[in-house]
N, C-alpha and C positions, 0 to 999 in steps of 0.2 A: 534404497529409493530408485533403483535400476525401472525403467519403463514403467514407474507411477506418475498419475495425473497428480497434478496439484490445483488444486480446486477451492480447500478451507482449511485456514491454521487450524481449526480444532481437529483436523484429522491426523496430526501430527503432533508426537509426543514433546515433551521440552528435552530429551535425549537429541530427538531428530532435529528439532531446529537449534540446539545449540552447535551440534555438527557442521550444517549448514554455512551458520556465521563464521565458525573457526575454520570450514571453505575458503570462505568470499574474502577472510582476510590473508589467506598466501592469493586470492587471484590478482594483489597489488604485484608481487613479482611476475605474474604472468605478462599485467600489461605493459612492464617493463620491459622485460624479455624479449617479448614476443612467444608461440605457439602455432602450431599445427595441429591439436589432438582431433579439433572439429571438422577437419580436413576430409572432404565430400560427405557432411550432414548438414542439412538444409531446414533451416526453419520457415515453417510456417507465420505469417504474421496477419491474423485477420482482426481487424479492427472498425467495428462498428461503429463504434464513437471516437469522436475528437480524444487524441491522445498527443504529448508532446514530450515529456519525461520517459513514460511505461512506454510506449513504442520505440523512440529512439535507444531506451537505451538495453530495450532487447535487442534491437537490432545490431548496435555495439557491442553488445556480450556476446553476439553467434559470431560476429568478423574478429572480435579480437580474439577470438577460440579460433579462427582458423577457419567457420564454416561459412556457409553462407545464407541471405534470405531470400524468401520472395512472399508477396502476399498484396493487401489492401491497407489505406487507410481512410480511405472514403468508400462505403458501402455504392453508392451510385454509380461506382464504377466498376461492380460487379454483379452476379446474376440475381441478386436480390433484389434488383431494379425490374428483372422478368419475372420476379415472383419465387424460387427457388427459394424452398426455406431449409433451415439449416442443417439439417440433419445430411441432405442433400449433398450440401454443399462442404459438410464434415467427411462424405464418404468419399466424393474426390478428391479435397484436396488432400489428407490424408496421402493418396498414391505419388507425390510430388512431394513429399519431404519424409523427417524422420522425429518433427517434434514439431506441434500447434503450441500459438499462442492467441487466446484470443481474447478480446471485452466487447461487452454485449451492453444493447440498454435492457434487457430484458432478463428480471430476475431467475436464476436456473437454467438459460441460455448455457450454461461451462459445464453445468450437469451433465446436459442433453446432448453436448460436443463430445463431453468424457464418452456417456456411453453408446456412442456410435461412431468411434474414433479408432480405430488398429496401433492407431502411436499416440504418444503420450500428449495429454492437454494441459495448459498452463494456463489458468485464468489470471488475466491482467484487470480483471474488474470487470462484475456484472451486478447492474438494478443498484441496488441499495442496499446490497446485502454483505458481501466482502471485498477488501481487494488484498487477499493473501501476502504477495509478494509485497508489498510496500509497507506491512506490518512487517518483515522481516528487516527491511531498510532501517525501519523506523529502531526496531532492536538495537541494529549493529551500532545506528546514530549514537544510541544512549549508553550502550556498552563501549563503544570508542571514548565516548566523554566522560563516565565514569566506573569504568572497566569491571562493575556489578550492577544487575539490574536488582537485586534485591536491596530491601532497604530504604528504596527510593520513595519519595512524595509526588506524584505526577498526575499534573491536570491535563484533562483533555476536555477544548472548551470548543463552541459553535454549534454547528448543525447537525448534531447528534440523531438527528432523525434521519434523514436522507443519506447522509454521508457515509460510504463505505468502508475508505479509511480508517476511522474512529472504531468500526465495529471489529474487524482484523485487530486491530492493535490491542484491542480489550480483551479480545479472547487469548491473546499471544500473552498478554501481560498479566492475566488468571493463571498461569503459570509459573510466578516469580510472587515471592515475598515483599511485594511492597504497594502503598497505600494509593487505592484510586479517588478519582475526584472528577465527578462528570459538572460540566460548565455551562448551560445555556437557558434562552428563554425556553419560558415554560411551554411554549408547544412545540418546542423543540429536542425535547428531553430526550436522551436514549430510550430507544424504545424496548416494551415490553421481552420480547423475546432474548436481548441481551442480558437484562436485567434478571431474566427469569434465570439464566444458564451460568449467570454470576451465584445466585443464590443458594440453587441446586449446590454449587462446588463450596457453599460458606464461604465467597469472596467475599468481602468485606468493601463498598464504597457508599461515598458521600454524593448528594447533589447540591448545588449553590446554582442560584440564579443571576451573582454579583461577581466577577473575576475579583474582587479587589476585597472580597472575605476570605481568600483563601491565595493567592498570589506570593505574598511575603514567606507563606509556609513549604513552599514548592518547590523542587529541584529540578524540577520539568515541565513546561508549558507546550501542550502540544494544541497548534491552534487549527481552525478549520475557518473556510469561506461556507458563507450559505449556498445550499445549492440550488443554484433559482433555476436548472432545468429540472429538476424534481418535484418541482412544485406542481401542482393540480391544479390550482389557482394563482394565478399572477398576481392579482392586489394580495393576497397573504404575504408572497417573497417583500411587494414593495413596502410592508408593515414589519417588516424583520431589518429591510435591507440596512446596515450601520447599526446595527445595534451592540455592537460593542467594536472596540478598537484599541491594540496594543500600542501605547507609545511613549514615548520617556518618559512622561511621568508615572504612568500605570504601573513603569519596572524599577520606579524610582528605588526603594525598600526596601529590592530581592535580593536573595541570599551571592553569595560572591562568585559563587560556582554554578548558579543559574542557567538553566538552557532554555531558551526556545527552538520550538520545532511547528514546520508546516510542510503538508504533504507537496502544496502546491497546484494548481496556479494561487496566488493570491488576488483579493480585489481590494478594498481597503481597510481589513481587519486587521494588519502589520501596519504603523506607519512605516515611512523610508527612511526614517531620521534612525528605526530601531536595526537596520540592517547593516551598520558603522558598529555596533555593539562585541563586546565580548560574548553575549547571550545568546546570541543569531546565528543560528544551526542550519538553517534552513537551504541554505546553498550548498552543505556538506550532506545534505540528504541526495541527492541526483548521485552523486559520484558510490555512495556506499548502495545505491541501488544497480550499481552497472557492475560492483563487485559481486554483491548479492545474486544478482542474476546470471552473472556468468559462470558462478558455483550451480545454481541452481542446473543448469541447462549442461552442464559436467556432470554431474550425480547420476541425473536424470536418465540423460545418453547412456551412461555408464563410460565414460570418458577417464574418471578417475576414480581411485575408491573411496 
């Protein structure tokens, strides 16, 4: 993985991203320890979109490595505001570090950094289409809780249309032996082109429009908020918004070793009352993404083998 971009789980075998995870779980002793290995490499952080999780906690994986950052998290405060478009602005920063990480709103935005970038690019989310790393979180979530992903029953419910999240995770998890289950209103359904590349490989999944036809069957609920800046139309989000909501009674049923998961932010598709649960994963996702990450950005560098 020495000076490759990471851009899409499907460009990665299940060899390579099992690697990866059994990485990010010695980087718990790193952050014990402490580390030097990153010691004068400097990441780039550009970030076009609001980020609070995938920013910070790149940025925590280059310092607890030892390196350091520089970059953006408000575009307005960079040359984008004079019109600099990116390609541009990929080939200078480029000369001020030794690894990019960037999220774009703009679908293929990570492509187009990839191929006009001399050092490696890390997508942290762009458009609607992936967000690579945070399917690898979501991995390690569920292989931490039950130490095989095959096997498993896992829903993955919400804004299956927009949501990037959802689409990573699908492709990561067409690589394991176990039973998909997509969750939302109907014009929200995962779209075509996932569907189409599940097919191709004879993946096998189900669609339900009701979380609570399929919920008691599950071993994993992975939820998602709708994404009301994706929408093209405002009154659409406001005809979706609440349309479904996880809360003690909806997990009343579920099996004993039950997990939920959310990428995060949430709005009120969790209630609060369900975050006191033994099910409630979803705070342990941030921390296996800072391990996640700091393996990734070691491999990457060529840090470690």
């Amino acid at each position: 993985m020495k000076n490759s971009h990471f851009i899409s789980i499907k460009n990665f075998s299940k060899k390579q991203i099992e690697y990866i995870l059994k990485t990010a779980e010695k980087m718990e002793d790193i952050i014990h320890s402490g580390t030097d290995i990153a010691k004068n490499k400097i990441l780039g952080s550009l970030f076009y979109e609001p980020s609070t999780r995938t920013q910070m906690s790149f940025s925590s994986a280059m310092y607890r490595l030892g390196g350091n950052v520089i970059g953006f998290s408000d575009p307005k405060t960079s040359s984008k505001t004079k019109g600099e478009n990116l390609t541009d602005t990929i080939r200078c920063v480029s000369n001020y570090c030794d690894i990019i990480v960037i999220r774009h709103p703009l679908e293929g935005a990570d492509m187009l950094a990839a191929e006009n970038s001399p050092v490696p690019i890390i997508s942290a989310g762009c458009g609607t289409k992936e967000h690579p790393t945070q399917a690898l979180l979501d991995l390690l979530t569920i292989k931490k809780e039950y130490k095989d992903i095959n096997g498993l029953n896992i829903g993955i419910l919400g804004d299956l249309k927009y949501g990037r999240t959802v689409k990573s995770l699908t492709y990561a998890l067409s690589l394991y032996d176990c039973d998909l289950n997509f969750i939302s209103p109907p014009s929200l359904k995962m779209n075509k082109e996932v569907l189409n590349y599940l097919n191709e490989k004879n993946i096998q999944y189900k669609e339900f429009k009701d979380v609570m036809d399929v919920i008691n069957d599950l071993d994993v609920l992975y939820v998602t908020r709708i994404q009301k800046e994706r929408f093209p139309d405002p009154t659409e989000y406001l005809k979706l918004k609440g349309s479904y909501k996880i809360d003690l009674s909806t997990i009343k049923n579920v099996k004993e070793s039950f997990i939920i998961m959310h990428p995060l932010p949430r709005l009120d598709e969790i209630a609060y009352e369900v975050d006191n649960t033994k099910h409630a994963k979803y705070f342990k996702q941030p921390y296996y993404g800072l391990l996640v990450r700091m393996a990734l950005i070691s491999l990457i560098l060529g840090l470690i083998e």
